[in-house]
KOLLUM-657036 format. One record per residue: residue number from 1; x, y, z of N, C-alpha, C in turn. Coordinates in steps of 0.1 Angstrom, whole numbers, plus 5000, padded with zeros to 4 digits. Atoms other than C-alpha are relative to their C-alpha. Layout:
BEGIN
vextor  n_c1  n_c2  n_c3  ca_c1  ca_c2  ca_c3  c_c1  c_c2  c_c3
NUM  X  Y  Z  X  Y  Z  X  Y  Z $
...
***
This chain:
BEGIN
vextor  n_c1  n_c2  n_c3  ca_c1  ca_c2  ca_c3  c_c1  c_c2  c_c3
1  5008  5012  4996  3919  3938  4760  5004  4997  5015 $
2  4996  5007  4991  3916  3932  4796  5004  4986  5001 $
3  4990  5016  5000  3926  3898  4813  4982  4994  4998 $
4  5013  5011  5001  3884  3888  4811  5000  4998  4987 $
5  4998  5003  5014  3887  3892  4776  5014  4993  4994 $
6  4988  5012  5001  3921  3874  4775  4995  4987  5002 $
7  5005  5012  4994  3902  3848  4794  4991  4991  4993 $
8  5011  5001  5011  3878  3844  4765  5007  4995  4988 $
9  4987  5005  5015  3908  3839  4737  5009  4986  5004 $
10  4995  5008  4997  3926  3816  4761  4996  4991  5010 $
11  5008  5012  4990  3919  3780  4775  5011  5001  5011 $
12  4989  4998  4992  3952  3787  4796  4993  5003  5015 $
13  5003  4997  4985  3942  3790  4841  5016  4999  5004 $
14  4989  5003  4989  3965  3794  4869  5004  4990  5002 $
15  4992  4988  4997  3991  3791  4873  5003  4997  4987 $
16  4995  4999  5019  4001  3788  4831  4994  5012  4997 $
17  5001  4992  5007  3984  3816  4822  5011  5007  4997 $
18  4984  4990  5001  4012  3841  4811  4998  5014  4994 $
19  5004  4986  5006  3989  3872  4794  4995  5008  5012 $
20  5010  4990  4991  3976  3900  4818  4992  5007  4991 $
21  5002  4991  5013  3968  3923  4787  5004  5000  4995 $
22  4998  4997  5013  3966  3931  4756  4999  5016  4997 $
23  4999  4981  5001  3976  3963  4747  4997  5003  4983 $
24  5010  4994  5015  3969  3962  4709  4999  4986  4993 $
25  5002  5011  5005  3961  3939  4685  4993  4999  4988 $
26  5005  4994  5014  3956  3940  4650  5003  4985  4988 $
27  5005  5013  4999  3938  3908  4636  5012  4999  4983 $
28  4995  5004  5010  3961  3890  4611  5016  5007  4997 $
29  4983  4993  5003  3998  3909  4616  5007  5004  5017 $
30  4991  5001  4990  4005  3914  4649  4998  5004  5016 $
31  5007  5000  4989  3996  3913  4690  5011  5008  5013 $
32  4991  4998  4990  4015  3933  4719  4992  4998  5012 $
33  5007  5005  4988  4010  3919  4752  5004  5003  5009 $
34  4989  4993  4986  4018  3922  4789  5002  4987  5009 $
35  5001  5006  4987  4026  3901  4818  5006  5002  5007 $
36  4992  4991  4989  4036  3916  4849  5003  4985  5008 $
37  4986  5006  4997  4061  3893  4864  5001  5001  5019 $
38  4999  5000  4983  4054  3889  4906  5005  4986  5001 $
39  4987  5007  4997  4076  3873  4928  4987  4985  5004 $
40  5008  5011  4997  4043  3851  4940  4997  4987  4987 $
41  5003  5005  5007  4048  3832  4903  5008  4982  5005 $
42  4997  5010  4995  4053  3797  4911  5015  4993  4995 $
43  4989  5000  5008  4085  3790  4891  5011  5002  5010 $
44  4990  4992  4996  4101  3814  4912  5004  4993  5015 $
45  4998  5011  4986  4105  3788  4946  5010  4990  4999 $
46  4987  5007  5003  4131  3766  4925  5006  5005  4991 $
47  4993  4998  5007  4143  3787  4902  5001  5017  5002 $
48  4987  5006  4987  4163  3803  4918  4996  5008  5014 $
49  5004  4995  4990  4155  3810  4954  5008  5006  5005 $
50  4992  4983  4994  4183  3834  4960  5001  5007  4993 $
51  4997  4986  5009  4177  3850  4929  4991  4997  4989 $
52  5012  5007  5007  4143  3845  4914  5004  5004  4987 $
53  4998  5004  5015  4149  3840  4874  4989  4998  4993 $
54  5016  5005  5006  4113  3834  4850  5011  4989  4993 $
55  4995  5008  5011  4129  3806  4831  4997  5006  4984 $
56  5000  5000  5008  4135  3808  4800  4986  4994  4986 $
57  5008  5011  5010  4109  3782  4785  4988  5009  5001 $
58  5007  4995  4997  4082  3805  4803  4999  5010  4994 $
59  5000  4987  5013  4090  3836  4783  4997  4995  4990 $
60  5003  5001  5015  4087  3817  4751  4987  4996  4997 $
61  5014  5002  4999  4055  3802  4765  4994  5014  5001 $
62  5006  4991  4998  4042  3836  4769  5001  5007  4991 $
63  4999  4995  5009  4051  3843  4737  4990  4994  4990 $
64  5010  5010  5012  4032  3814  4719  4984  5004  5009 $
65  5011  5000  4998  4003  3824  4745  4992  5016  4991 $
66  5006  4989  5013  4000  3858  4726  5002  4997  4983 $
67  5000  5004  5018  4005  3844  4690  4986  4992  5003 $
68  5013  5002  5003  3975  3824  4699  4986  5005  5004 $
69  5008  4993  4995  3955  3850  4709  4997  5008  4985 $
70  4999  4992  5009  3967  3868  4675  4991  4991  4989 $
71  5006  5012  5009  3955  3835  4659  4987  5002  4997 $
72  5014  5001  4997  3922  3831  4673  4990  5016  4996 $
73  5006  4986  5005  3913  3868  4665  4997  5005  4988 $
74  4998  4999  5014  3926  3866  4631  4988  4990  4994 $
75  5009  5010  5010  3902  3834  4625  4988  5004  5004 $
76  5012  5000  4996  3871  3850  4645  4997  4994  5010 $
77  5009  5014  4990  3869  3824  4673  5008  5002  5010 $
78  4996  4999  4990  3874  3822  4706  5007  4989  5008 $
79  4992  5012  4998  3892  3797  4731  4983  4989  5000 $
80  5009  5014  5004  3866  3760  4728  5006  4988  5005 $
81  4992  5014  4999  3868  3729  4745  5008  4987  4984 $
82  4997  5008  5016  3866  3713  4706  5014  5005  4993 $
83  4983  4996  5010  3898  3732  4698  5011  4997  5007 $
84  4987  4991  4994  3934  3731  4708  5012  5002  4991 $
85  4990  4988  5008  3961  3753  4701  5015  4994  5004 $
86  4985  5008  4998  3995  3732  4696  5013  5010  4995 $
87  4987  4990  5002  4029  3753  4701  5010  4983  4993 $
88  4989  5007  5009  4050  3729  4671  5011  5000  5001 $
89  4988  4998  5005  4080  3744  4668  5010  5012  5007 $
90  4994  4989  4997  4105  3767  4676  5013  5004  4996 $
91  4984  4998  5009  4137  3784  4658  5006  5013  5006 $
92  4992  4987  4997  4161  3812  4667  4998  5004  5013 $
93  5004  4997  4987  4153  3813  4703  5017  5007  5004 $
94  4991  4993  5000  4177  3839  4717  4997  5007  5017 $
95  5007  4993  4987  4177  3853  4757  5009  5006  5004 $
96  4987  4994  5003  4197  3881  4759  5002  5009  5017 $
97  4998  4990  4986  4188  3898  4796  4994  4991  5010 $
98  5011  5008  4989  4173  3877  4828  4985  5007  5003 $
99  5012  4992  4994  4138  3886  4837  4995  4996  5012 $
100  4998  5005  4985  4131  3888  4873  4985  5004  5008 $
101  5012  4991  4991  4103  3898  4898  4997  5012  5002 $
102  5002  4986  4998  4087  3929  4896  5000  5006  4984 $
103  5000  4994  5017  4096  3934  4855  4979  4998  4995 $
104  5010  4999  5010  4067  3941  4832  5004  4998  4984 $
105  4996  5008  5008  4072  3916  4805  4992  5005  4989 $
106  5002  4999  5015  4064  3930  4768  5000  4991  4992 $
107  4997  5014  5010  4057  3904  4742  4993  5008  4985 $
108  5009  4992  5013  4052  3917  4707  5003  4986  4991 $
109  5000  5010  5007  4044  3889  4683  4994  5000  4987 $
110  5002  4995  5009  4041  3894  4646  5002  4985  4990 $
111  5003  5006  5011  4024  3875  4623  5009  4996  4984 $
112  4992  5007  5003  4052  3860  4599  4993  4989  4983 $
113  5004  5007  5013  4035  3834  4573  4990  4986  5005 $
114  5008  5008  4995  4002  3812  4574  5001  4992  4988 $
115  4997  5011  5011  4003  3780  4551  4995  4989  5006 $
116  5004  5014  4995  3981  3746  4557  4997  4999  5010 $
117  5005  5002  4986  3972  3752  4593  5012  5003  5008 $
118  4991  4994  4990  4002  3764  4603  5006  5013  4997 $
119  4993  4987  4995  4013  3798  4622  5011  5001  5004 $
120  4980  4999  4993  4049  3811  4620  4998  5014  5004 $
121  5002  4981  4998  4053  3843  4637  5015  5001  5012 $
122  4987  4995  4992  4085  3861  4653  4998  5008  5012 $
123  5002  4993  4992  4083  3871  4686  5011  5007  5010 $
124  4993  4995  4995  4099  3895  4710  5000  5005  5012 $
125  5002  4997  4984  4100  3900  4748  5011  5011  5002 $
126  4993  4988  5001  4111  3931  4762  4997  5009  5016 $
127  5008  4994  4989  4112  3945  4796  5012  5016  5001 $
128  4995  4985  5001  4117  3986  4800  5007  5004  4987 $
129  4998  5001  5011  4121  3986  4761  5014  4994  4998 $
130  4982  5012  5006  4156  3960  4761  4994  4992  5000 $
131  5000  5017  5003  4151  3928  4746  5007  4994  5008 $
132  4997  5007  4987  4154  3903  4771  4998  4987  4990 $
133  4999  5010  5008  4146  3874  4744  4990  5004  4981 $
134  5010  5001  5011  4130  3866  4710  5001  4984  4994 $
135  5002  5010  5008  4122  3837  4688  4994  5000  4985 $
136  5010  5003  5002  4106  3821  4662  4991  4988  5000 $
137  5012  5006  4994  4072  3804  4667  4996  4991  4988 $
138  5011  5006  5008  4053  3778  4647  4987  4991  5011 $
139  5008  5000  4988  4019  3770  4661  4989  4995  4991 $
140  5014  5008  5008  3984  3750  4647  4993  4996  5010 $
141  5014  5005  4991  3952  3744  4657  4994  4987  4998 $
142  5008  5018  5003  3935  3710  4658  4988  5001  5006 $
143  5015  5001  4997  3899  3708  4662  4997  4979  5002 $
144  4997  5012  4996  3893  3677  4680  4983  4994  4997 $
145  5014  5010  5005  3862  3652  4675  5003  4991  5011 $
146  5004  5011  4987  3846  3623  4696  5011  4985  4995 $
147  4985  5006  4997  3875  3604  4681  5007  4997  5010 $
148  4982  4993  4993  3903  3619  4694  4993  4999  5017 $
149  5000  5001  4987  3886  3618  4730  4995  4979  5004 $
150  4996  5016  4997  3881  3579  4728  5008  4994  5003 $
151  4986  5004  5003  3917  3575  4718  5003  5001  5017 $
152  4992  4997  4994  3922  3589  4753  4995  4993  5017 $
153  5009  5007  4992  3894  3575  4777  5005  4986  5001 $
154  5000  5018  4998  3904  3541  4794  4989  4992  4995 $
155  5011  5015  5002  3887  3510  4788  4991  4998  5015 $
***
């Protein structure tokens, strides 16, 4: 899956995006992904400017952005202003190598257990086949209504 077809699964733009490709994807069990990791990523100006670092939080975002890719493919549907895709939760977060500028960031993310609207899945980041982090994910979608955009609209 190119990035136009990424672009299609995800409501994510510059600079949050965190997918370039999808390299497989197999609807309902599990998604490997890519993101190539340039020094131009905005992060990388305060953290750290003598020794660019992707933060941590960013990897795990890149992890929940391919679980909801795995999501949305598994349910048939695409990204929707009427939807959004809430990252809940997170357990076992683990970051075991720095990832820096120039890596080509592997995210493999495996479908785990679906129950009530919510997605658990274990994911794994990996750059030149070493785990550099993993986690696990819980993740749900909310389909929003003219509600929920009142609630949010001033008076």
């Amino acid at each position: 899956m190119d990035i136009h077809r990424v672009l299609e699964y995800l409501p994510h733009r510059y600079p949050f995006l965190m997918i370039d490709r999808v390299l497989s994807c197999d609807a309902g069990k599990r998604v490997v992904a890519l993101k190539n990791v340039s020094i131009n990523e905005p992060f990388f100006a305060g953290h750290f400017p003598h020794h660019p670092v992707m933060p941590g939080v960013m990897i795990i975002e890149a992890l929940a952005q391919a679980a909801a890719i795995l999501t949305f493919s598994t349910e048939g549907h695409k990204a929707d202003p009427s939807i959004v895709y809430y990252f809940v939760g997170i357990d076992n977060a683990r970051f075991k190598k720095p990832v820096t500028a120039g890596d080509a960031l592997h995210l493999d993310v495996t479908l785990t257990r679906h129950m009530r609207g919510l997605w658990k899945f274990h994911g794994e980041a990996r750059v030149e086949e070493k785990m550099v982090a993993e986690a696990d994910l819980l993740c749900t979608i909310r389909h929003l209504n003219e509600d929920d955009d009142a609630e949010r609209k001033p008076a």
